[in-house]
N, C-alpha and C positions, 0 to 999 in steps of 0.2 A: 504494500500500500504506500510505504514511503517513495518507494522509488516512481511509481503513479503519480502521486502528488508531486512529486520534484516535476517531472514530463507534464503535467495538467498545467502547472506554471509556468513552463514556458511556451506550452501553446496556448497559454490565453495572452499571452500579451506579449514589451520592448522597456534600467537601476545605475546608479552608481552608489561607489562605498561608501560613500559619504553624501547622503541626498540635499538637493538643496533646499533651503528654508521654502516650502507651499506658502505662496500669497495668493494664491489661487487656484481653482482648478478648473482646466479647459473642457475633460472632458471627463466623465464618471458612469459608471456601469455597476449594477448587478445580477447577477442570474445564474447560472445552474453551466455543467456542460456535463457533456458524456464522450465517453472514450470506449469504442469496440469495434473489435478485428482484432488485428497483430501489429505489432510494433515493433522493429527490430528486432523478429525470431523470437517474441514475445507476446503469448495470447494476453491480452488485455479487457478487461468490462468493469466498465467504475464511472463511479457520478462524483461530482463537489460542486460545491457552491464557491463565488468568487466574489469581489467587491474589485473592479480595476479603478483606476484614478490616473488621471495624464493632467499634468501642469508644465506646460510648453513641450520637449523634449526628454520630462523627466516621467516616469510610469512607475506605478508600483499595483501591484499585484498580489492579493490574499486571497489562498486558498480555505476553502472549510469545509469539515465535514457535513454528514448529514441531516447532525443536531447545532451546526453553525458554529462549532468552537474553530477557531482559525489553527490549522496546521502549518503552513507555509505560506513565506512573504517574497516576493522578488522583486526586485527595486531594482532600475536599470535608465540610462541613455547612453548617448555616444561616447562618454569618457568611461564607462564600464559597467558592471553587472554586480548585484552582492543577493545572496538567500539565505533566509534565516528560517532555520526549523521550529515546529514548535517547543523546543527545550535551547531556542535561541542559540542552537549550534548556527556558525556565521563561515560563509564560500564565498569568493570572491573571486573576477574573472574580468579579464579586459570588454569583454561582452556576451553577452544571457545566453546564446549560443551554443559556445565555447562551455560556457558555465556548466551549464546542463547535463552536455553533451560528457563533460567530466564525472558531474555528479551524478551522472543515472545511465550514463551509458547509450542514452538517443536522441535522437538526430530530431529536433523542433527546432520551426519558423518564428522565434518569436520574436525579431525586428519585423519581419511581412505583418505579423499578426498582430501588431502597432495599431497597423494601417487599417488592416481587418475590421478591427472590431468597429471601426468607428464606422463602416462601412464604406471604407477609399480603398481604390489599389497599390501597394504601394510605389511611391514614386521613383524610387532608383533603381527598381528591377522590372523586365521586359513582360507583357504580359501579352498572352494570347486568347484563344474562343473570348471574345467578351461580346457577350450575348445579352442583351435586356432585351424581358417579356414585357408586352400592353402592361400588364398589373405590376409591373413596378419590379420585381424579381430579377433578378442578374445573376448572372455565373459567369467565371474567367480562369483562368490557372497562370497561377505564377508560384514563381520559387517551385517547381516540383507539386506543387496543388492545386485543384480545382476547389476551387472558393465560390461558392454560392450563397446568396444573400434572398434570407425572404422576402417575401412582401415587405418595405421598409412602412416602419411607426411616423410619424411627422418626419421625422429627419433622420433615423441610423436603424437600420434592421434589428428587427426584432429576433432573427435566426438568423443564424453561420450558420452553416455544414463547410467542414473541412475533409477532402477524402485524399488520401495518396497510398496507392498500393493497397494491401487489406486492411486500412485503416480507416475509419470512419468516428467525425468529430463533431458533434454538434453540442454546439451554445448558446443557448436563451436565454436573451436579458428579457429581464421581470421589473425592470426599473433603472429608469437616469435619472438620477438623485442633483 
């Protein structure tokens, strides 16, 4: 479960070690996501709840379980990545990536999945299929993913689905706070 929750964090979102003082925040999410299929030679089925928060370039990211007690935090932008467990063990990494990818052994988008959630593509990687339907729904693939965005709410999708390979990702915000 731990090493789930390590990988559920950095596909929900994009920290550094030291984050900067919040005098605002751009952008806020919370909701649920699920993880099933395989993941790097690894059957995977798991749910968590999340809280994201983006204040310019800076993201952090809590995970929780299914009674809401927060397991894991990642906190990242472009100067680096830091995770802290629920027993506030602390990883640190020039980027969430790298981080991860250290800490749990697999391979997540979570600079794309910046972009993701807010529902943009992201901007410095090349993107192909990008398809919108009449009712507002989109799908495109970038970074190795096809990224589908539901029906969006006023302004940011209510549903992701992330698939690559036997993996299948979806996350439902339930609220922009």
């Amino acid at each position: 479960m731990r090493r789930l929750l390590l990988a559920a964090a950095a596909l929900l979102l994009a920290g550094c070690a030291t984050p900067p003082p919040a005098t605002h925040i751009d952008f806020a999410a919370d909701g649920r996501l699920a993880l099933r299929g395989e993941l790097d030679g690894q059957k995977v089925a798991e749910t968590a709840s999340f809280r994201w928060r983006r204040s310019g370039e800076h993201a952090e990211i809590e995970l929780g379980s299914a009674l809401g007690e927060t397991q894991a935090r990642l906190a990242f932008d472009p100067q680096g990545a830091e995770f802290t467990d629920s027993k506030g063990n602390k990883l640190q990494a020039s980027d969430a990536e790298s981080l991860l990818q250290g800490a749990t052994g697999y391979t997540i988008p979570v600079t794309p999945l910046r972009w993701w959630i807010e529902g943009r593509t992201a901007p410095d990687l090349p993107v192909s299929d990008d398809q919108t339907a009449s009712d507002g729904s989109r799908r495109f693939a970038q970074a190795g993913w096809q990224v589908s965005f539901g029906v969006p709410a006023p302004q940011y999708p209510k549903l992701i689905q992330l698939k690559r390979d036997a993996l299948d990702v979806r996350i439902a915000i339930t609220e922009w706070p």
